[in-house]
C-alpha positions as CSV (number, residue, x, y, z in Angstrom):
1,X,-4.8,0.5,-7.0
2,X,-6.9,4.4,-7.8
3,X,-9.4,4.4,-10.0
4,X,-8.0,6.9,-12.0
5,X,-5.4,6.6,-14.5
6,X,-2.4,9.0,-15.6
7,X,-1.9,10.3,-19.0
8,X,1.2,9.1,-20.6
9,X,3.3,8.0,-23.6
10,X,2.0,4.6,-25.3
11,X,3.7,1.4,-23.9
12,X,5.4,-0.7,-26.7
13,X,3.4,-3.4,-27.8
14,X,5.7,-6.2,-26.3
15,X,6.2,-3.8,-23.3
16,X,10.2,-3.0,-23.8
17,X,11.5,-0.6,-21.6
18,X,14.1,2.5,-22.6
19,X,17.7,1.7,-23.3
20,X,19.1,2.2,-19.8
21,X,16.3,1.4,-17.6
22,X,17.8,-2.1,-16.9
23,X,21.1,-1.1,-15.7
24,X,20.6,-0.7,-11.6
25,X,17.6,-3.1,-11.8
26,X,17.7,-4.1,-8.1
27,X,20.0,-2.2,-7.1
28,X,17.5,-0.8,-4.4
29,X,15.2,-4.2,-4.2
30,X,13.1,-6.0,-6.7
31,X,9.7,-6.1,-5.8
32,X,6.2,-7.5,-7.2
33,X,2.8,-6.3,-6.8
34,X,0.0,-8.1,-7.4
35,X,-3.3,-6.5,-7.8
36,X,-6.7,-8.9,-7.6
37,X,-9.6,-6.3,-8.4
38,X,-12.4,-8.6,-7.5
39,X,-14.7,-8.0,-4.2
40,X,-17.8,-9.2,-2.9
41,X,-19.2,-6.0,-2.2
42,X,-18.0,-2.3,-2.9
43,X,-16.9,0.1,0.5
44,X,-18.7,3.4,0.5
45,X,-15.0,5.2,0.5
46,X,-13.1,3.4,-2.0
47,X,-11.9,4.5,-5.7
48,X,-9.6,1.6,-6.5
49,X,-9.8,-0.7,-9.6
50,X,-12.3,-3.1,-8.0
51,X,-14.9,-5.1,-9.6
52,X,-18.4,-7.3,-8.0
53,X,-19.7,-10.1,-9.1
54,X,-23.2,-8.3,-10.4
55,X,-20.4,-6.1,-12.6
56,X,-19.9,-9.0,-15.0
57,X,-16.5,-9.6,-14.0
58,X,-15.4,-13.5,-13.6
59,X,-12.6,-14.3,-11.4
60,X,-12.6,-17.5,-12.8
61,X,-8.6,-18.1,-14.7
62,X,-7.7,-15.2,-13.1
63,X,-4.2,-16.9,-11.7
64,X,-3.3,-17.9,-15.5
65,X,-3.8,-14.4,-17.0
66,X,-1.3,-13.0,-14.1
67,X,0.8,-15.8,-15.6
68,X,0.9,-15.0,-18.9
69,X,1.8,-11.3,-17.7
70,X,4.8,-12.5,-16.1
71,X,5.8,-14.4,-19.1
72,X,5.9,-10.9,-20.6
73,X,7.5,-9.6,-18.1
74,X,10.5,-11.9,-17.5
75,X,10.9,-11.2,-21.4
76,X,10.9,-7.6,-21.0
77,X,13.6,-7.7,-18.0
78,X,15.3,-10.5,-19.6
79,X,17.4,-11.5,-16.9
80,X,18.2,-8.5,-15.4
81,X,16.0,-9.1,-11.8
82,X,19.0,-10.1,-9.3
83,X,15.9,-11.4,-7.0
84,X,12.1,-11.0,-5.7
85,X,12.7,-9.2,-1.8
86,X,9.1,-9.6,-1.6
87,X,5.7,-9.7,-3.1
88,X,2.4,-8.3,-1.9
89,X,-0.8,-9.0,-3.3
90,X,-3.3,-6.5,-3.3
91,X,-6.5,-5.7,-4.2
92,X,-9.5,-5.5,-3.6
93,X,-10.0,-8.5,-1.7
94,X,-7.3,-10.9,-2.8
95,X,-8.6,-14.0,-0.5
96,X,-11.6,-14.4,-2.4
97,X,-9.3,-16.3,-4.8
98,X,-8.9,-19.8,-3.2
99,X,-5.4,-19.9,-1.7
100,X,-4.1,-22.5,-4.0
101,X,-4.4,-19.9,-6.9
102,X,-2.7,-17.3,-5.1
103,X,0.2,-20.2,-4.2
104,X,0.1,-20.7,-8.3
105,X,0.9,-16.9,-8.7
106,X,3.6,-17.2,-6.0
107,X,5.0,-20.1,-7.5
108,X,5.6,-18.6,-10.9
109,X,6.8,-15.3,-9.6
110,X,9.7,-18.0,-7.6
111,X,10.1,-20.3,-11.1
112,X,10.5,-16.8,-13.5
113,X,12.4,-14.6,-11.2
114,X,13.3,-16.6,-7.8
115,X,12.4,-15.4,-4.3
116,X,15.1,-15.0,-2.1
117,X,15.4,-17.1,1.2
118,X,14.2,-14.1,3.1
119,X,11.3,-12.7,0.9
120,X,8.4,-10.8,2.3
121,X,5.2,-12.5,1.3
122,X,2.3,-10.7,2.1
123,X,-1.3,-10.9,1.3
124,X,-4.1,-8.2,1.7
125,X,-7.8,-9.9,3.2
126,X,-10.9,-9.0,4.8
127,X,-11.6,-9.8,7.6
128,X,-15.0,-12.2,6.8
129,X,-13.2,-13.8,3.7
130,X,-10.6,-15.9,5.4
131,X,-11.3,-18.5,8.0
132,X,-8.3,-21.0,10.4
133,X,-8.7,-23.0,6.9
134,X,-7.9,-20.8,4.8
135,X,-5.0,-18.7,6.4
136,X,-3.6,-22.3,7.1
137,X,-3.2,-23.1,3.1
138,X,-1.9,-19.5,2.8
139,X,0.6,-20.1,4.9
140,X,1.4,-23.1,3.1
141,X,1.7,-21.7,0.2
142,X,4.3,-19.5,1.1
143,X,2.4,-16.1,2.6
144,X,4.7,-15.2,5.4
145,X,2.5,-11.8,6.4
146,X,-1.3,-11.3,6.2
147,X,-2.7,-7.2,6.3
148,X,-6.8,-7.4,7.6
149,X,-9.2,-4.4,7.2
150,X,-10.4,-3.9,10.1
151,X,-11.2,0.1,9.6
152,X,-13.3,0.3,13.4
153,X,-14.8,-1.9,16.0
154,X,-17.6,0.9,16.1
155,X,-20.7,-0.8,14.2
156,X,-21.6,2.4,13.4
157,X,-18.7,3.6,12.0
158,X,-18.0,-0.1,9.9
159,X,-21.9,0.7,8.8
160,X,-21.0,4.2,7.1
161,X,-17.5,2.7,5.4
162,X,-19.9,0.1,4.2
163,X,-18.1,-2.5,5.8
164,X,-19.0,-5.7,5.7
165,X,-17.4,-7.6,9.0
166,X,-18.5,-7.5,12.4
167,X,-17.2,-5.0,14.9
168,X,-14.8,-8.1,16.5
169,X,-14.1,-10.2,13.2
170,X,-10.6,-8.4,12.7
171,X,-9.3,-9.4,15.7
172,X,-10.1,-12.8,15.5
173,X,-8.7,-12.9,12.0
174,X,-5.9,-11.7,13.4
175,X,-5.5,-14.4,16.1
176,X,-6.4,-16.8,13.4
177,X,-3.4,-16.0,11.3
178,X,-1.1,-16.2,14.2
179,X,-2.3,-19.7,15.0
180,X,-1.7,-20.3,11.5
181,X,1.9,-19.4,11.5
182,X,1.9,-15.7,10.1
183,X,5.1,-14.4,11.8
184,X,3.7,-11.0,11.1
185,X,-0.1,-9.6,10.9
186,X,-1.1,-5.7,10.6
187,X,-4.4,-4.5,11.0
188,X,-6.1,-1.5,8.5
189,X,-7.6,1.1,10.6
190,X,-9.3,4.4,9.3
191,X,-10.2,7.7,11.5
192,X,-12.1,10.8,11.2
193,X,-15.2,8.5,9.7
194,X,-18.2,11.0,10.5
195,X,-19.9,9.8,13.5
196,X,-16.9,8.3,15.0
197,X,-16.2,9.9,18.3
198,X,-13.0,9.5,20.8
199,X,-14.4,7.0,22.5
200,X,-14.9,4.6,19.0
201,X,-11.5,5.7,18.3
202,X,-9.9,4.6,21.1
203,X,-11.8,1.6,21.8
204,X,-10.5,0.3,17.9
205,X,-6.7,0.6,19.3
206,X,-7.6,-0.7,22.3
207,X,-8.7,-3.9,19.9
208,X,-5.8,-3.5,17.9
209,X,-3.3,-3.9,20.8
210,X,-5.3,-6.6,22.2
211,X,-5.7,-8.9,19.1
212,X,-1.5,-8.7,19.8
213,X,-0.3,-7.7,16.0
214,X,2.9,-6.4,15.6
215,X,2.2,-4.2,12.8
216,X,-0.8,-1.3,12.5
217,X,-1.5,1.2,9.3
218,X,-3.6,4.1,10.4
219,X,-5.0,6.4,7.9
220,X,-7.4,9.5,7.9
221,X,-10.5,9.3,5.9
222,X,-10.4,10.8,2.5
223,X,-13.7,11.4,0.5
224,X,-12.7,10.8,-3.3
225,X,-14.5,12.0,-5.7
226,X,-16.8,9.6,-7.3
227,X,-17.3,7.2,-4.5
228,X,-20.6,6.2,-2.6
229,X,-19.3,8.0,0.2
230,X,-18.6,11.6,-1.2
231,X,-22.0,11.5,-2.9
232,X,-23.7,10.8,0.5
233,X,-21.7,14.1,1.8
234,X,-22.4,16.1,-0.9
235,X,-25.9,15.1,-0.7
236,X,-25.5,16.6,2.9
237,X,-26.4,13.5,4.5
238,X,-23.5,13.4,5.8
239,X,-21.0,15.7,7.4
240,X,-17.6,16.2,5.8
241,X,-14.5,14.9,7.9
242,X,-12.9,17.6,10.3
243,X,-8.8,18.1,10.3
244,X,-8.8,19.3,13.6
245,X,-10.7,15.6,14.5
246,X,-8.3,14.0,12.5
247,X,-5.4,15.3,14.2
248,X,-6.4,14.4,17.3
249,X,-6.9,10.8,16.6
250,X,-3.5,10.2,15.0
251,X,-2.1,11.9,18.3
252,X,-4.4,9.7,19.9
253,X,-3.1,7.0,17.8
254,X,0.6,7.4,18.2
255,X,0.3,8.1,22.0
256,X,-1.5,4.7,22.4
257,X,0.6,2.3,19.7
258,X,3.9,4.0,20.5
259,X,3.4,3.3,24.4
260,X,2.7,-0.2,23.7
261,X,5.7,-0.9,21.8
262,X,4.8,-0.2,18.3
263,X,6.9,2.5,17.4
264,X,6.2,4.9,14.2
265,X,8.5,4.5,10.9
266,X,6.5,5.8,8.0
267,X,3.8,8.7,9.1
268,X,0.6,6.0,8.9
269,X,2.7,3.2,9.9
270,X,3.8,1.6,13.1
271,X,5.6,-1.5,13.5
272,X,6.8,-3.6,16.6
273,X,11.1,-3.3,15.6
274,X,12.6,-3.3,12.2
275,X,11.8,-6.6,11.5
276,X,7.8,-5.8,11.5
277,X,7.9,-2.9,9.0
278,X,6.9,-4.0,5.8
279,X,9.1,-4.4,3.6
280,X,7.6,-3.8,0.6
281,X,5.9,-0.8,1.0
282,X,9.5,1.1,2.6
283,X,10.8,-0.5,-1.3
284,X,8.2,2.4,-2.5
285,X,8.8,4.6,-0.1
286,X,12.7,4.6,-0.7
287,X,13.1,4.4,-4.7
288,X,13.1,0.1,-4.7
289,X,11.9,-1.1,-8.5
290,X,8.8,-3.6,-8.4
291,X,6.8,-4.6,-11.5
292,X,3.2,-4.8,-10.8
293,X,0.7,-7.6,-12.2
294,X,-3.3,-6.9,-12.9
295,X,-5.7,-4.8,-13.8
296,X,-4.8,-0.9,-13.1
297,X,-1.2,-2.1,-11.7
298,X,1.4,0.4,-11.2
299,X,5.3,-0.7,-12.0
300,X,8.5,1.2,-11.9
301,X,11.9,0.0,-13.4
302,X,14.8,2.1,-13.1
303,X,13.0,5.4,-13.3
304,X,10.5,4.5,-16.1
305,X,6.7,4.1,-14.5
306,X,3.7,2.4,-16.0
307,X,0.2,1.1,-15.6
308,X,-1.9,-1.1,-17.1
309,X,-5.3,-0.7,-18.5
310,X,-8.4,-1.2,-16.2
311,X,-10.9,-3.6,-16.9
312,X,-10.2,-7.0,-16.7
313,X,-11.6,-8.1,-19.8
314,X,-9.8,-5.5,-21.4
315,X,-6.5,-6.9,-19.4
316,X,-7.4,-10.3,-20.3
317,X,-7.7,-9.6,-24.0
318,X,-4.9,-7.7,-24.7
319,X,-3.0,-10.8,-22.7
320,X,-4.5,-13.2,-25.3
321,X,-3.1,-11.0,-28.2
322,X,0.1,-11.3,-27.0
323,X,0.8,-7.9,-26.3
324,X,1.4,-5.6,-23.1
325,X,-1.5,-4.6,-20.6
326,X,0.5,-1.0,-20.2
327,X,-2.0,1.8,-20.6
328,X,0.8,4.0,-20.5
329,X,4.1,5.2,-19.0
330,X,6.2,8.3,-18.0
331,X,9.8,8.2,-18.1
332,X,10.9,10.2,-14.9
333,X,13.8,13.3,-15.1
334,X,16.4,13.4,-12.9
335,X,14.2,16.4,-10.8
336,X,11.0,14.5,-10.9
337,X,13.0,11.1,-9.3
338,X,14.4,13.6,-6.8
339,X,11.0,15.1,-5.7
340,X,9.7,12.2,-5.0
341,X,12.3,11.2,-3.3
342,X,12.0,14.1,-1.1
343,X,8.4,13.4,-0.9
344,X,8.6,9.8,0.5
345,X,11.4,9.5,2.9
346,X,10.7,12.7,4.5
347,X,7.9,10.4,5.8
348,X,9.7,8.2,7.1
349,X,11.6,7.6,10.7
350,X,14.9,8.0,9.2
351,X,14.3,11.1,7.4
352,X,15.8,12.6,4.8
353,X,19.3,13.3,4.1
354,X,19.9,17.1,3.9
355,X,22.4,17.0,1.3
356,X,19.5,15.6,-1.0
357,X,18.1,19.4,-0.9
358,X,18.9,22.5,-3.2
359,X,19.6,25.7,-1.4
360,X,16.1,27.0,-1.2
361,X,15.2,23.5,0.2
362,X,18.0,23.6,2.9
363,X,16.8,27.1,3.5
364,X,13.3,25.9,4.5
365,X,14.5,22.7,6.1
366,X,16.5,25.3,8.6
367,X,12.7,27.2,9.5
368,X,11.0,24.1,9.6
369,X,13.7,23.1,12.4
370,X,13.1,26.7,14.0
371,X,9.1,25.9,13.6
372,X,9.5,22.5,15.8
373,X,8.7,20.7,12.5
374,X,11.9,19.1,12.5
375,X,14.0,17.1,15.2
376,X,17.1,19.1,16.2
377,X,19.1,15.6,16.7
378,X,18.8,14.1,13.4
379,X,18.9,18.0,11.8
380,X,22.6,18.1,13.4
381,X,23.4,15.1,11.7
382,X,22.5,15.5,8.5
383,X,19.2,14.7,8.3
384,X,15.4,16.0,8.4
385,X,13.0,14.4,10.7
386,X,9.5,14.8,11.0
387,X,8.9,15.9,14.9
388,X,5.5,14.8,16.0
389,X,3.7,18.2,15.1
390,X,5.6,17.9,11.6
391,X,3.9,14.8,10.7
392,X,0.6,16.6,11.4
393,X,2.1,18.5,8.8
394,X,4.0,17.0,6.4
395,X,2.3,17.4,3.1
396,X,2.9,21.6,4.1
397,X,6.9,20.4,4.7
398,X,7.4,18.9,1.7
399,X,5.8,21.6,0.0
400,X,8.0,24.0,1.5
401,X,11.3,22.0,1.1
402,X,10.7,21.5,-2.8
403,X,10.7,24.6,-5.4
């Protein structure tokens, strides 16, 4: 999760939600996140809530603080969760916690809320902290889809993200899972890293397609503020990423993933069919409620959103006290639930239903169509779709498409 929390109204000491929020509670899936700060060493790029071992922080009971949030939180929603859809357990690097503690966690989410027969269960990893072992007792446990970091197989470029794994580690994670019995395994890769040159590029998604996954997340390097990274760059030792590079690798990207098969359904995402997309991140994408567990986690329930605090000790204590990790929450309008709403399935493959547009926004969905932003197929029906070019530019879309 970001580094960086919201403002927002005080969360009620034993977390209760608004009169109201419960009502639809599944209505568009029931989700959980699970956020495990802890890694063995920090990447160069990275501003989420993550914590090493020299930072004083003790993974050590982790599983049964997660537990007693869950307590709270089958208190606060009090029967009202129809089912789990899936899980996903994030982190930092959530497979430094033996596997039989993250099968604890999983097994209290099933005993407090029940997974249904068809849940998505997926767990992040690096690629150097899981081993045939390891993925094996996952499996076990009831993981049913592994996401690996593999970022580039350019040792130059995994040198300057800080990374820790070797340029062909990833892949053989990912064959690892498979043997394991993962039905589905994406791999994490990142573009635009300075130094990276086509070449690199396209020798990582010639990895990727090799190693056989049927799922890849592709994302452009951003410099946060704060990080290792942007401090090396604003030192000048390091040149700033270039958009125009960064549009010619996702081209480069999509040409490569969609000829093999793995077709695009979010704008960083590509998945092998429908039944390779993950599921849990198109609940976000597409209004689903989830509550999220850990340190810095995000949740939203019928249009009310919280976090909790950062720090793990903090998390921990407030735990013990008996009262709710939330830092603080917003309660969304009816406009703010429909701009996002805009915002993230205009991303997606399906696009976005005209109808959910005021005038002004139909109005600019009409010169994004003339522009070649939009697909003139799913515009005649009734919807907007990002064209190729309009994925290159879709955070200028939705600007134009919302007042």
């Amino acid at each position: 999760m970001p580094g960086v929390l919201p403002d927002g109204e005080p969360v009620p000491a034993d977390g209760a939600l608004p009169e109201g929020a419960l009502t639809e509670v599944g209505a568009r899936g029931f989700g959980v996140y699970v956020h495990v700060p802890f890694c063995a060493s920090r990447c160069g790029y990275c501003d989420f809530n993550t914590y090493t071992a020299g930072e004083g922080v003790d993974p050590d009971g982790y599983a049964d603080r997660v537990l007693a949030e869950l307590d709270l939180a089958r208190r606060v929603l009090d029967g009202a969760v129809p089912r789990v859809d899936t899980v996903f357990v994030g982190g930092g690097t959530p497979t430094l916690l033996a596997p039989g503690e993250l099968g604890r966690i999983l097994d209290g989410i099933d005993r407090v809320w029940g997974l249904a027969p068809d849940a998505e269960v997926t767990t992040e990893a690096n690629p150097e902290s899981v081993d045939p072992a390891s993925l094996s007792a996952l499996r076990a446990a009831g993981f049913t889809r592994i996401s690996l970091g593999m970022q580039s197989t350019a040792p130059h470029v995994l040198a300057v993200l800080d990374r820790r794994h070797t340029a062909g580690r990833a892949a053989r994670a990912a064959a690892e899972a498979r043997e394991a019995g993962f039905g589905h395994v994406n791999l994490d890769l990142i573009y635009g890293t300075p130094g990276e040159t086509a070449t690199d590029f396209a020798g990582s998604l010639d990895a990727v397609l090799a190693a056989g996954v049927d799922h890849v997340s592709a994302y452009a390097l951003i410099v946060e503020e704060g990080t290792r990274l942007a401090g090396r760059m604003r030192r000048g030792e390091l040149p700033y990423p270039d958009d125009d590079v960064a549009a010619d690798r996702y081209l480069a990207a999509d040409y490569t993933l969609s000829g093999a098969g793995l077709d695009w359904y979010e704008v960083s995402n590509w998945a092998a069919g429908p039944q390779a997309r993950c599921r849990h991140n198109v609940g976000y994408w597409t209004g689903g409620d989830w509550w999220g567990l850990g340190p810095g986690a995000h949740s939203h329930v019928g249009g009310v959103r919280w976090w909790n605090v950062k720090h793990p000790a903090t998390y921990a204590a407030r735990l013990a006290e008996g009262v709710s990790p939330g830092a603080g929450r917003e309660v969304l309008t009816g406009v703010q639930r429909r701009e996002e709403d805009v915002m993230l399935r205009l991303r997606l493959a399906e696009g976005l239903p005209l109808s959910t547009l005021d005038d002004a926004g139909r109005e600019a969905a009409r010169r994004a169509l003339d522009d070649g932003l939009l697909e003139p197929e799913g515009y005649a029906s009734g919807r907007a779709v990002l064209t190729l070019r309009g994925r290159l530019l879709a955070d200028a879309v939705v600007r134009d498409l919302l007042p």
